[in-house]
Rosetta silent file (secondary structure, phi, psi, omega in degrees, C-alpha in Angstrom):
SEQUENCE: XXXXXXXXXXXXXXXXXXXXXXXXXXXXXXXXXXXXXXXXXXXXXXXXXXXXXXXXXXXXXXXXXXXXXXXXXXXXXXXXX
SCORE:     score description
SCORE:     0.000 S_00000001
   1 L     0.000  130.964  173.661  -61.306   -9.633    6.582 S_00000001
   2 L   -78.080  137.342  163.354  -60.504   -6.966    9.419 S_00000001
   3 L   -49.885  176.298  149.527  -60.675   -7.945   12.810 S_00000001
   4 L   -37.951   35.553 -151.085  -62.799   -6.575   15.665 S_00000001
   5 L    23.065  -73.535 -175.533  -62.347   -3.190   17.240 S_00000001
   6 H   -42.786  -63.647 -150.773  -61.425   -6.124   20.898 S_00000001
   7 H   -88.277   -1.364  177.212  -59.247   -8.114   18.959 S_00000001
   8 H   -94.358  -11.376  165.645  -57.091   -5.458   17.373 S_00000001
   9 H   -57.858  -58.643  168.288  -57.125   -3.731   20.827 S_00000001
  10 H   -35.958  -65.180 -156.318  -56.177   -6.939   22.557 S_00000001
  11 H   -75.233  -29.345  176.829  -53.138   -7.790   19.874 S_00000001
  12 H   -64.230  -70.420 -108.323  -51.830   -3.544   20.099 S_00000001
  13 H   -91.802  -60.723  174.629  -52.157   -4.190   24.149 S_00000001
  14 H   -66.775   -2.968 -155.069  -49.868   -7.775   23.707 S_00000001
  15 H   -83.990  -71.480  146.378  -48.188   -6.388   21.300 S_00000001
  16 H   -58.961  -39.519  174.728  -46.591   -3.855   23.470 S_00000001
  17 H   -66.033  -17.681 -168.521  -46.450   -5.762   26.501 S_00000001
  18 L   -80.739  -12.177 -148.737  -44.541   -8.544   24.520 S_00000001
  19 L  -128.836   17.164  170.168  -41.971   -6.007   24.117 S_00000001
  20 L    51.053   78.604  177.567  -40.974   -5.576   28.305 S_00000001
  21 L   -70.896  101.778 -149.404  -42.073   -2.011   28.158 S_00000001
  22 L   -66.227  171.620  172.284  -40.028    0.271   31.094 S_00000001
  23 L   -52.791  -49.710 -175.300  -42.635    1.568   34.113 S_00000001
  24 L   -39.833  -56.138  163.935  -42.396    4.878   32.318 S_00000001
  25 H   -63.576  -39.978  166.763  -43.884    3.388   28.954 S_00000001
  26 H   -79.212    3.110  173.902  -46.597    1.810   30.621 S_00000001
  27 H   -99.900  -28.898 -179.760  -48.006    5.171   32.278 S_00000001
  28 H   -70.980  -30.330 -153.532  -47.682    6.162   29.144 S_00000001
  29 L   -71.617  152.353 -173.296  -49.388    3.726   26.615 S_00000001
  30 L  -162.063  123.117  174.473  -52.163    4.882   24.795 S_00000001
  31 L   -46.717  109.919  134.879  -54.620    2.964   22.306 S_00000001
  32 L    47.823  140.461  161.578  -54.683    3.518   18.512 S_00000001
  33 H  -114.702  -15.437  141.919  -56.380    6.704   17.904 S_00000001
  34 H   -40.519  -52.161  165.850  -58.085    4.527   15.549 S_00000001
  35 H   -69.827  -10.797  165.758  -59.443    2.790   18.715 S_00000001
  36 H   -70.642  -39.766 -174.674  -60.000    5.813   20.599 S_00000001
  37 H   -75.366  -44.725  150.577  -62.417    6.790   17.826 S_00000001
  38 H   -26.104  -53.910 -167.227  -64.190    3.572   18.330 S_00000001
  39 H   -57.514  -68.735 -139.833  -64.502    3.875   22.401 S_00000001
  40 H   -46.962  -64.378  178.285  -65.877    7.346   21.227 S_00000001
  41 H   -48.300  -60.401  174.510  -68.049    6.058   18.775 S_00000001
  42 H   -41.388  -70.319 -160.822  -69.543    3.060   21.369 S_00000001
  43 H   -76.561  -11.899  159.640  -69.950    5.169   24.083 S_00000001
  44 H   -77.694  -20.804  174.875  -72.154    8.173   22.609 S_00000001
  45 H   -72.684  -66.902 -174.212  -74.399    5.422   20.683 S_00000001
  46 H   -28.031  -53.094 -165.442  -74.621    3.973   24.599 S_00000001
  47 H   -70.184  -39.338 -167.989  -75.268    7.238   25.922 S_00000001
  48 H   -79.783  -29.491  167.840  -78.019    7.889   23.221 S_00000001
  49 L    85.911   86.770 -171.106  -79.317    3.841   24.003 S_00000001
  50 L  -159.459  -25.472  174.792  -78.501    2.964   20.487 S_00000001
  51 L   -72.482  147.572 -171.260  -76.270    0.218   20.632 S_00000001
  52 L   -95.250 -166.337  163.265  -76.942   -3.075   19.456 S_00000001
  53 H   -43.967  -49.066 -164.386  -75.944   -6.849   21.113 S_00000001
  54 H  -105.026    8.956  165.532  -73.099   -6.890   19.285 S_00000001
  55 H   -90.798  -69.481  169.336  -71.566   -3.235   19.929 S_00000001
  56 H    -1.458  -60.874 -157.436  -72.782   -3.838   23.432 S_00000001
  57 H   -66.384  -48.648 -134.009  -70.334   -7.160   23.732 S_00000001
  58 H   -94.625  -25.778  151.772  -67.846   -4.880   22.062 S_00000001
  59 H   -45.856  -65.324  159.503  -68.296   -1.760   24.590 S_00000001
  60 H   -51.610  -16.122  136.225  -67.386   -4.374   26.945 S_00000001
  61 H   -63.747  -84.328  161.750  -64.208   -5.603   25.766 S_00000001
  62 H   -27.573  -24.969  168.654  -63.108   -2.308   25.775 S_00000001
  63 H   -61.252  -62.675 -167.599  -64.006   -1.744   28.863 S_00000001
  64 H   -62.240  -62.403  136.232  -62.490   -4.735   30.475 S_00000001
  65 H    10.123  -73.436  176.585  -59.480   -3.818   28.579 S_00000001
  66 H   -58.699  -82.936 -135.815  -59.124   -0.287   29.992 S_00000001
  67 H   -67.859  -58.939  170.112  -59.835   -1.485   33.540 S_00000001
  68 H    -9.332  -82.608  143.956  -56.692   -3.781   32.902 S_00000001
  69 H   -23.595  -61.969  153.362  -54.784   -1.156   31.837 S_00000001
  70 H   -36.199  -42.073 -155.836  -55.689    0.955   34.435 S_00000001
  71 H   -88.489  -30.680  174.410  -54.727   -1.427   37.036 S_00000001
  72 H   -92.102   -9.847  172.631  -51.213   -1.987   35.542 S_00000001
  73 H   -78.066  -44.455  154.961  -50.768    1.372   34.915 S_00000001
  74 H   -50.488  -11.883 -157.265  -51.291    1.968   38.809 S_00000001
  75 H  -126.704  -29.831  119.314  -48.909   -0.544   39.577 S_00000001
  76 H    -7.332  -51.385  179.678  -46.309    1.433   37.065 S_00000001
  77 H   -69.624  -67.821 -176.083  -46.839    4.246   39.358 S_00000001
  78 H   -65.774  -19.572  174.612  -45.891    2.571   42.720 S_00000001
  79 H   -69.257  -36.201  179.722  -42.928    0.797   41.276 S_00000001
  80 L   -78.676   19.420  166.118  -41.800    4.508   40.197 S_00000001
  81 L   110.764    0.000    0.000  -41.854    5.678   43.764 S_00000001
């Protein structure tokens, strides 16, 4: 059985982080390009209002995800000056 689009995002995201990752690497990091074609895929079935309940939940984990990401990658930045 494969996982979820979320939980193999989640386990690449600890996966790296487990591994003390320099500031540099973390500005850097980038999802899967398998998982980028997922976001892709979720967010044009949103924008067409095509998504079900359970891509919904799954838009959102990505989401949440990103915004994470984002926030440590900002924080990456001000430690490099």
């Amino acid at each position: 059985m494969t996982m979820p689009a979320p939980l193999v995002a989640f386990d690449e995201l600890i996966t790296f982080l487990a591994a003390s990752p320099s500031a540099e690497a973390i500005m850097a990091y980038r999802p899967s390009q398998d998982l980028q074609d997922r976001l892709s895929e979720l967010l044009e079935k949103n924008r067409q209002g095509q998504l079900s309940t359970e891509e919904n939940a799954e838009l959102d984990e990505f989401l949440r995800m990103n915004r994470f990401m984002s926030r440590l990658q900002a924080r990456a930045k001000q430690h490099l000056g």
